[in-house]
C-alpha positions as CSV (number, residue, x, y, z in Angstrom):
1,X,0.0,0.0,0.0
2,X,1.5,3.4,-1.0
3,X,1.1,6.8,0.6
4,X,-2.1,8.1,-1.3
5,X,-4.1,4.9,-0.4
6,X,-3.3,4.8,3.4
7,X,-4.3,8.9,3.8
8,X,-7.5,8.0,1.8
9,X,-8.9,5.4,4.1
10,X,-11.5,6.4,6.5
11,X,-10.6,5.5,10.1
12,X,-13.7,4.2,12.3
13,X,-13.7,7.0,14.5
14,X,-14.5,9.3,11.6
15,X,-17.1,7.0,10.0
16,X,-18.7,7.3,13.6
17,X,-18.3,11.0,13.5
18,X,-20.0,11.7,10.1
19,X,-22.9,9.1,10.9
20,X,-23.4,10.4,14.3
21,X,-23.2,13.7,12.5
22,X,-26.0,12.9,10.2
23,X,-28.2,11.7,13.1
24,X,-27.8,14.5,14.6
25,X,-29.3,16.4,11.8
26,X,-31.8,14.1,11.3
27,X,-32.6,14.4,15.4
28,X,-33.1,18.0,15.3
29,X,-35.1,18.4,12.2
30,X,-37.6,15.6,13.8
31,X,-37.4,18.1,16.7
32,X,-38.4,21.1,14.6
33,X,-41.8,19.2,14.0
34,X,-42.4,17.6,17.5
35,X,-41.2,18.5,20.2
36,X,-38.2,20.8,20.5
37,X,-37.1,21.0,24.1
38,X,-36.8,17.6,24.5
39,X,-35.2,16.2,21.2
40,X,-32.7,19.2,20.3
41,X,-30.7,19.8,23.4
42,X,-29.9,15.7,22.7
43,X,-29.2,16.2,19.2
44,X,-27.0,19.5,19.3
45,X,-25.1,17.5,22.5
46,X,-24.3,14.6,20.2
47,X,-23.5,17.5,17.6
48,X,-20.7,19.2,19.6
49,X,-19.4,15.3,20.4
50,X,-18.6,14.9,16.8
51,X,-17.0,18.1,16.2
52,X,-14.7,16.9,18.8
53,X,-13.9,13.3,17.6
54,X,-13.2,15.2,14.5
55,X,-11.6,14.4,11.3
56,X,-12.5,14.2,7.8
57,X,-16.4,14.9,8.4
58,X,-15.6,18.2,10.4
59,X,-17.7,20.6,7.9
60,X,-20.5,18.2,8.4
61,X,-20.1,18.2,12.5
62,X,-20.1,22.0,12.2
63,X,-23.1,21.8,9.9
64,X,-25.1,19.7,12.1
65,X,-23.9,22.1,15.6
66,X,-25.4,25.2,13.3
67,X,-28.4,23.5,11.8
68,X,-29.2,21.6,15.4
69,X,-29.2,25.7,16.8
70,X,-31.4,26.9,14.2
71,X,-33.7,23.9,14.4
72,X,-33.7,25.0,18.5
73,X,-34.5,28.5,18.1
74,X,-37.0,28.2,15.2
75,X,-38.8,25.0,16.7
76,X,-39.6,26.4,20.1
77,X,-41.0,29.9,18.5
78,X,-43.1,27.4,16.2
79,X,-43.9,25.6,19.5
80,X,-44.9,29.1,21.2
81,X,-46.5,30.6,18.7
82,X,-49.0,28.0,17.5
83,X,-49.9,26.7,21.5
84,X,-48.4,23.3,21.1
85,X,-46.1,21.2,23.8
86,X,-42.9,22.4,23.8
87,X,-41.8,19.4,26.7
């Protein structure tokens, strides 16, 4: 095995980062829609886990840390506004 094929292999910690980062996403958009103060908080926790195992899938950690604090914000003044269960 030369050079170039051992610095493109994935290591398992950054497979677990960018699928941990995805279900993070997927966590807080679900949250968005049901209930935001108890989904988010988990998903932007396992968000800020990811950015620090770190990586090749940083962008995507970052993404799902800024996404996961939109989904927050937005979801609860949804929640608010339209008199559903926030908890």
């Amino acid at each position: 095995m030369n050079g170039a094929e051992a610095r493109d292999r994935q290591t398992p910690g950054e497979a677990l980062a960018g699928f941990l980062s995805a279900a993070s996403i997927s966590a807080s958009l679900i949250g968005l829609a049901y209930r935001p103060i108890r989904i988010i908080p988990f998903a932007i926790a396992l968000a800020l886990l990811t950015t620090a195992i770190g990586g090749r899938h940083a962008r995507l950690a970052q993404a799902a840390v800024v996404v996961g604090a939109i989904c927050f914000v937005v979801g609860t003044a949804l929640a608010v506004v339209t008199r559903n269960a926030i908890f």
